[in-house]
N, C-alpha and C positions, 0 to 999 in steps of 0.2 A: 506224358506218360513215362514211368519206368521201364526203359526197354535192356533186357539182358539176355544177352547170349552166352551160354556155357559150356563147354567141352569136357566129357567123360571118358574116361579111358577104362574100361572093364577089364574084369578079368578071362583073359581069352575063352575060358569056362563057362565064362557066364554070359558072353558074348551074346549068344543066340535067344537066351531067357531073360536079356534084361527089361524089352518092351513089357512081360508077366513082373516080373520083378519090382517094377517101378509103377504100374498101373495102378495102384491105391492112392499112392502119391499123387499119380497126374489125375485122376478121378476127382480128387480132394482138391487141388487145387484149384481145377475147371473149374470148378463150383464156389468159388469165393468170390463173392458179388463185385471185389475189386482186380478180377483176374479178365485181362483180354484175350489172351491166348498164352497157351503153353503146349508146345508140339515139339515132338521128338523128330530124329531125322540121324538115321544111320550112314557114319562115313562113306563112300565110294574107295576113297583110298588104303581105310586102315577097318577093316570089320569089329576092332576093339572098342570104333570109338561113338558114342554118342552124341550128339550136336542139340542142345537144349536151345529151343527160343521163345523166349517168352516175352508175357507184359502185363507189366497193370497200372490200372488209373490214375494211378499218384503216388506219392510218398507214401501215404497212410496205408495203400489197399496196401503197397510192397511192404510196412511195419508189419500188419495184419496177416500179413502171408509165413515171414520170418517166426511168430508170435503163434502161428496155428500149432492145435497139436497133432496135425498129420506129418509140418515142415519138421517137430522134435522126434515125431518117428522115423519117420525120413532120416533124419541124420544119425540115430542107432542103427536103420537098420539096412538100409543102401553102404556104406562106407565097406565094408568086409566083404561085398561087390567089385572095390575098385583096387586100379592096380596102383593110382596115385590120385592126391588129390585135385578135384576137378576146378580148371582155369574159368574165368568168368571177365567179362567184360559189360558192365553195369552205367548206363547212362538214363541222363533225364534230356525227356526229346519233346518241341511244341508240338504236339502232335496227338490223336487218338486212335491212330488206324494205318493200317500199308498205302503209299504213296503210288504210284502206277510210273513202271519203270519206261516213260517216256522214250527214250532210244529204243525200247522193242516194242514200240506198241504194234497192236496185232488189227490189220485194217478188218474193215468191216464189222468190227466189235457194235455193240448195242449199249 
């Protein structure tokens, strides 16, 4: 899978409206047959910043993602949102799914 994490830094303004903001976007994107997750996740330390994690199937769904035309509105229309552009860290992993974080496993699980 295509697995990538990204980091948004919003405009202090928009801080608190960006989950509205971008909810077309992740709407659209849940829904592309080659998308495993895409979930937001708001800093602890800095309330400017969004934490994107996502993934998809392969190569192709992540062409197919770049290639939609929600991702070209997306990039009209998020960017005049942010305070600078968003950092990303983009890998391909053997893998389809979360791994279970072995050091905490939680006893008595089912």
């Amino acid at each position: 899978m295509i697995f990538i994490t990204a980091k948004f830094r919003v405009r202090p303004e928009y801080a608190d409206q960006w989950p509205r903001i971008a909810a077309d976007f992740t709407a659209a994107t849940r829904e592309e047959p080659g998308c495993l997750w895409f979930d937001w996740s708001r800093s602890v330390a800095d309330p400017t910043e969004y934490v994107l994690v996502e993934a998809f199937r392969d190569d192709a769904a992540g062409a197919a993602h770049v290639q939609s035309e929600h991702f070209r509105t997306a990039r009209r229309t998020l960017p005049p949102h942010l305070a600078e552009t968003p950092r990303i860290v983009n890998m391909s992993v053997p893998q389809d799914d979360w791994s279970e974080l072995g050091e905490m496993s939680v006893s008595g699980e089912e």
